[in-house]
C-alpha positions in Angstrom: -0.5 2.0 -19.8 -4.0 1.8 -20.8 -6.3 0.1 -18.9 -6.9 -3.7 -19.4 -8.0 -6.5 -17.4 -6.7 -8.9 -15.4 -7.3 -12.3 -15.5 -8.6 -14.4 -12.4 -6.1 -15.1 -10.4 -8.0 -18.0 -8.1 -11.6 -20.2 -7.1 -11.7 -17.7 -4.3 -10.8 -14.3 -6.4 -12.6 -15.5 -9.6 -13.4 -11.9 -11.1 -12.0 -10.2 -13.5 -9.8 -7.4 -12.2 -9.5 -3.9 -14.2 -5.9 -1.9 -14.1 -4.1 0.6 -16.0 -4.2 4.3 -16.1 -6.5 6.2 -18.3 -6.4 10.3 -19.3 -3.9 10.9 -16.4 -6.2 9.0 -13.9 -3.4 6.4 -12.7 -3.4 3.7 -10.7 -7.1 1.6 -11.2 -7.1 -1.4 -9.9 -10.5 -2.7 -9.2 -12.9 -5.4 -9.5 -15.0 -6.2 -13.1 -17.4 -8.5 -10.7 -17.4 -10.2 -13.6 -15.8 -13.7 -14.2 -17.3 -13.9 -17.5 -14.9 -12.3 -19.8 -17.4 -10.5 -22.4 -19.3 -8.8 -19.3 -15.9 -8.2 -17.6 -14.9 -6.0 -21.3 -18.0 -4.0 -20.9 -17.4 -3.3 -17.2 -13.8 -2.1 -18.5 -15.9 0.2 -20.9 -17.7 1.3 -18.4 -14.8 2.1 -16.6 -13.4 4.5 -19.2 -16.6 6.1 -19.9 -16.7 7.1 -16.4 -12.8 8.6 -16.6 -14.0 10.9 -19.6 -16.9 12.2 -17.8 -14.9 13.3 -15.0 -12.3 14.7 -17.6 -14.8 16.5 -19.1 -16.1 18.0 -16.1 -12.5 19.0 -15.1 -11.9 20.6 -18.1 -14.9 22.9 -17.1 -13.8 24.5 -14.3 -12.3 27.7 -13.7 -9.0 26.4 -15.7 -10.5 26.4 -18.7 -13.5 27.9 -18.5 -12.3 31.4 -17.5 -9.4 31.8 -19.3 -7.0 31.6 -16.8 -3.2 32.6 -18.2 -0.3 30.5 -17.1 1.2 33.3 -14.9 -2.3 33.3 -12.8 -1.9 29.6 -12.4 1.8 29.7 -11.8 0.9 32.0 -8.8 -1.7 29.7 -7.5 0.6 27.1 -7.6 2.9 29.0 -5.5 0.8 30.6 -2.9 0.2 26.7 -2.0 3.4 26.0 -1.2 4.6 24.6 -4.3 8.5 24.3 -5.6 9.4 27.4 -7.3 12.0 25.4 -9.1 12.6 26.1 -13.0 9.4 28.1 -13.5 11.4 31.5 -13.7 11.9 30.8 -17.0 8.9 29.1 -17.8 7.2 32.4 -16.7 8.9 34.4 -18.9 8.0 32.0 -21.9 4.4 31.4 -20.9 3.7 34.4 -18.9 0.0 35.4 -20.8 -1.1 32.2 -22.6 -4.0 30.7 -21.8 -3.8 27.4 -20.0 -6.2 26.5 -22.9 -3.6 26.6 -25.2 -0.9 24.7 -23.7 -0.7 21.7 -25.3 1.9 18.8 -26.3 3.4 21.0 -29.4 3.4 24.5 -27.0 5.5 22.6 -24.1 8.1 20.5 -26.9 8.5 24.4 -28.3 9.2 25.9 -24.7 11.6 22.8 -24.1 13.2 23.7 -27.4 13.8 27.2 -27.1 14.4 27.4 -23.3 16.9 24.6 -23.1 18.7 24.5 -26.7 21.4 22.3 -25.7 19.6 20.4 -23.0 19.6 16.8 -23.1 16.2 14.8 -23.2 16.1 14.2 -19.4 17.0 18.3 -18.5 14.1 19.3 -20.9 11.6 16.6 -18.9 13.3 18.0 -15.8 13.0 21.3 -16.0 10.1 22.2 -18.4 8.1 18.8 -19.3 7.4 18.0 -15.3 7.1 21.8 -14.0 4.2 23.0 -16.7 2.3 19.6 -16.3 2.7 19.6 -12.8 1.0 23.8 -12.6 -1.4 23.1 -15.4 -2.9 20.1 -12.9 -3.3 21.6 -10.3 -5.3 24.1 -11.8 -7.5 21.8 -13.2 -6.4 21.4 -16.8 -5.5 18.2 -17.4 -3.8 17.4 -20.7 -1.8 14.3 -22.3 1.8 14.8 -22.7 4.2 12.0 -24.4 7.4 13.0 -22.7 11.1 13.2 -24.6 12.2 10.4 -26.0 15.3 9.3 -23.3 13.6 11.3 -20.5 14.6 9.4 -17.8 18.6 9.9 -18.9 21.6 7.5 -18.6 22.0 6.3 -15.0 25.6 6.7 -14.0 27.6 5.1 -11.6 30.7 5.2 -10.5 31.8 4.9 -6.9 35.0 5.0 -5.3 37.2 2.1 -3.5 38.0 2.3 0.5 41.6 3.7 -0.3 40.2 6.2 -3.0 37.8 7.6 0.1 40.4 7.9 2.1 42.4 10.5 0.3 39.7 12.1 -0.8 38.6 12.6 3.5 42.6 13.5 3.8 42.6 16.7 0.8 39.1 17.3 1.9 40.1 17.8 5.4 43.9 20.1 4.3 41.0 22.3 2.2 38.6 23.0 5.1 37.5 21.1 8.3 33.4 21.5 7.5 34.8 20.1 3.7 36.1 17.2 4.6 33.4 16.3 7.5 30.7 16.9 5.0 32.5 14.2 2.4 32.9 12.1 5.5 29.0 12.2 6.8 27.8 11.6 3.1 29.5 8.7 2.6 29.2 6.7 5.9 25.2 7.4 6.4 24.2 8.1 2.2 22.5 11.1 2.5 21.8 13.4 -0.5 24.2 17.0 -0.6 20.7 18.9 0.0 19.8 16.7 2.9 23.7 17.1 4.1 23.5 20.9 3.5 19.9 21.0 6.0 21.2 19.4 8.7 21.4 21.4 11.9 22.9 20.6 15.2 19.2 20.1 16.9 18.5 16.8 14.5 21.8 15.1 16.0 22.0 12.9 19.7 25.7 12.5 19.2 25.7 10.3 22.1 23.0 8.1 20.6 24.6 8.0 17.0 21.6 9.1 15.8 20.6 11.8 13.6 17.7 12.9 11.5 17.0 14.2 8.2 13.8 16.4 8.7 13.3 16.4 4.6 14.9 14.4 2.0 14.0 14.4 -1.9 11.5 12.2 -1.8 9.5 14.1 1.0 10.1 11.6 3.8 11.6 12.1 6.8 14.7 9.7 7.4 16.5 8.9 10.4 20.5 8.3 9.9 22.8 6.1 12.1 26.2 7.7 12.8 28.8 5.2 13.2 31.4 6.2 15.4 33.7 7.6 12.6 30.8 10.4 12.3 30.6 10.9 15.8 34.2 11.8 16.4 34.2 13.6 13.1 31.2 16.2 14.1 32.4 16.2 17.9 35.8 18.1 16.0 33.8 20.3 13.9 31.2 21.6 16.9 32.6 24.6 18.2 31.6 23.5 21.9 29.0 21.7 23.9 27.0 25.0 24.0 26.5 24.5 20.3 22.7 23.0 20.1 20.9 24.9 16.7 22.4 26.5 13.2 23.4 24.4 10.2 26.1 21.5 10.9 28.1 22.4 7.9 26.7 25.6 6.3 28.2 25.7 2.5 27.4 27.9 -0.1 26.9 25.7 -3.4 29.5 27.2 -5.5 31.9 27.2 -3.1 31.2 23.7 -2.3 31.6 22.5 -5.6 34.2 24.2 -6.2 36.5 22.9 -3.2 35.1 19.2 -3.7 36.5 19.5 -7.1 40.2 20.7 -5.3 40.4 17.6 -3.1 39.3 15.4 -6.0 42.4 16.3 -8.1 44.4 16.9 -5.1 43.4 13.3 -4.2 44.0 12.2 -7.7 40.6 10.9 -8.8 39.1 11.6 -12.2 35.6 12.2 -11.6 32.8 11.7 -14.2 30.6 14.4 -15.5 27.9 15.4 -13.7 28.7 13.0 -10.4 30.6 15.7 -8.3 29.4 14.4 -4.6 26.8 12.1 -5.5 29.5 9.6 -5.6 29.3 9.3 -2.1 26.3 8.6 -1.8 27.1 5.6 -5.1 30.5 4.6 -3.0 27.9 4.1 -0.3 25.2 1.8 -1.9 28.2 -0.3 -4.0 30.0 -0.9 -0.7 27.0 -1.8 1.3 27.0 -4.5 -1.2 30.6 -5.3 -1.3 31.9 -4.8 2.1 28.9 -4.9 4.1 26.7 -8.1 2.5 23.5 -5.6 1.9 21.2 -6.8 -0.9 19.1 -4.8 -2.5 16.0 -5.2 0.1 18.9 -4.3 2.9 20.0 -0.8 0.7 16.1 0.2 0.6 15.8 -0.7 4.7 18.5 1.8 5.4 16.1 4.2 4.7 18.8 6.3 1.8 16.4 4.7 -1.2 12.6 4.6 -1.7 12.1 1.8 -3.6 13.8 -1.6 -4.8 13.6 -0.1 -8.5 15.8 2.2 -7.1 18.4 0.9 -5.3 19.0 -1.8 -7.7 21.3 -0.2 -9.7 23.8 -1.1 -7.1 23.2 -4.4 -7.6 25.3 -4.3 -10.9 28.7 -3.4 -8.2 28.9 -6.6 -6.9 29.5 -10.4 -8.1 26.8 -12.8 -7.3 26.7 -16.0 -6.0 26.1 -17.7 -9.0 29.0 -16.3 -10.5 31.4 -16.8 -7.3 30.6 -20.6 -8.3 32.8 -20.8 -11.3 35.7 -21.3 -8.5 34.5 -24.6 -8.5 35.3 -25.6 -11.9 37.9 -28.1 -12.9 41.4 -26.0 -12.1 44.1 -26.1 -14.0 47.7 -24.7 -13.7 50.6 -23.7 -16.0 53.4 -26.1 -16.6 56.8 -24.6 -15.9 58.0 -23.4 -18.7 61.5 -21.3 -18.9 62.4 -18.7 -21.6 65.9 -18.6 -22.8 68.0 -17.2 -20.6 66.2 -17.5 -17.4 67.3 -19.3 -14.9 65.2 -21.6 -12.4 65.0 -21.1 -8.7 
């Protein structure tokens, strides 16, 4: 959004307030100290003037200026402790060009050829985000219009108490760490990755507490472990003595490949691309449901960073508008009998 201003809200905040983002500068939201509207629209072009100078400054440092190839900024990137994530390939597409000359049309061609059959969302995923993300932090800032549907189709599906309950039972008859793992996701709504990091030294068993060191948005979150956990990891630990290494300690492929057993063996049709993030969505639709959690309550648990997005679960429950339809007029059936029944 471009930047724009604000109209007073009140006699004790009467200025003009400017907001918006401007040439990837994000966030602005300050103060015209204006409440006269035609000096408040030249503070605003003040404002932009001064976003363009700092532009052009940053578009003069070594970034730009000397030349510097995507591979040398890649490696920057990485020697400061960046994600590696996805920029294999884009290495081997970019490798030698010039930061210079990576612009909207180069990143849409690399998305193109890289990801053929990728979906809007995979291409913003895995080539849109990851160049923009390198090219910043060299210094060379650029405007990119992302794909058209790059934020994807939210999915959700979730599963009903008796559904979890075979799938815990063919989990379990596949492996013990399996069906522990599907357990632990569901009743605290951790991510797999977060699942797969746990190690015994984050748990206080005793406590029913345990703590996720790293989740995917970069927090650290503390879990509860209701007492179904508890007994579930007091079977899996090997002994008392057991106080460090991983909890569960899966390789991926086997992983999925296992999950996908007990889902069949458990009879549930799961949708494409959910495998055992529908634990995590069985978790936030019967927080709702079972547990009265609104949407503020889901984002409190500490599983969700924001309200935007935890709301989804919000569509998994009926609300109490709708519950009042009870309370219209009732009606009922008169008996009627079809030939050649007979009545009780």
């Amino acid at each position: 959004m471009p930047l724009y201003l604000q109209k007073p809200r009140d006699a004790k905040n009467p200025n003009y307030q400017i907001r918006g983002s401007y040439l990837h500068v994000t966030g602005v939201y300050e103060s015209a100290r204006t409440a006269e509207l035609k000096f408040a629209k030249i503070a605003l072009k003040r404002k932009e003037r001064e976003i363009e100078e700092a532009y052009r400054k940053s578009a003069e440092l070594p970034g730009k200026a000397s030349g510097l190839t995507f591979a040398e900024a890649l490696c920057a990137y990485l020697e400061a402790g960046k994600s590696a994530r996805f920029t294999k390939r884009l290495l081997e597409h970019f490798r030698d060009t010039p930061c210079a000359d990576i612009d909207q049309q180069a990143i849409q061609a690399a998305a193109r050829t890289l990801y053929p059959d990728g979906d809007p969302a995979t291409r913003n995923r895995q080539c849109y985000t990851p160049v923009i993300a390198i090219l910043n932090f060299s210094n060379v800032l650029i405007r990119v219009s992302r794909p058209e549907g790059a934020d994807g189709k939210r999915r959700l599906a979730w599963l009903q108490p008796d559904e979890l309950h075979r799938l815990f039972d063919a989990a379990y008859e596949i492996d013990v760490r399996l069906g522990a793992l599907c357990v632990f996701m569901f009743y605290t709504g951790c991510r797999l990755s977060e699942a797969l990091r746990l190690e015994w030294k984050h748990l206080v068993l005793g406590e029913n507490f345990g703590f996720i060191g790293k989740t995917k948005n970069g927090d650290p979150r503390p879990v509860f472990l209701p007492e179904t956990i508890v007994d579930v990891l007091q079977g899996l630990r090997r002994g008392p003595q057991e106080k460090s290494g991983s909890v569960f300690g899966y390789n991926l492929r086997t992983l999925y490949k296992r999950f996908h057993r007990a889902c069949k063996a458990a009879g549930i049709d799961l949708q494409p691309r959910t495998a055992t993030h529908i634990l995590r969505h069985s978790y936030g639709a019967l927080m709702r449901r079972h547990a009265g959690m609104d949407t503020s309550g889901l984002v409190a648990t500490g599983a969700w960073r924001s309200r935007s997005s935890a709301m989804i679960y919000e569509h998994t429950d009926v609300t109490e508008e709708a519950r009042k339809a009870s309370l219209l007029p009732g009606w009922k059936p008169k008996l009627r009998v079809i030939p050649g029944d007979k009545v009780a």
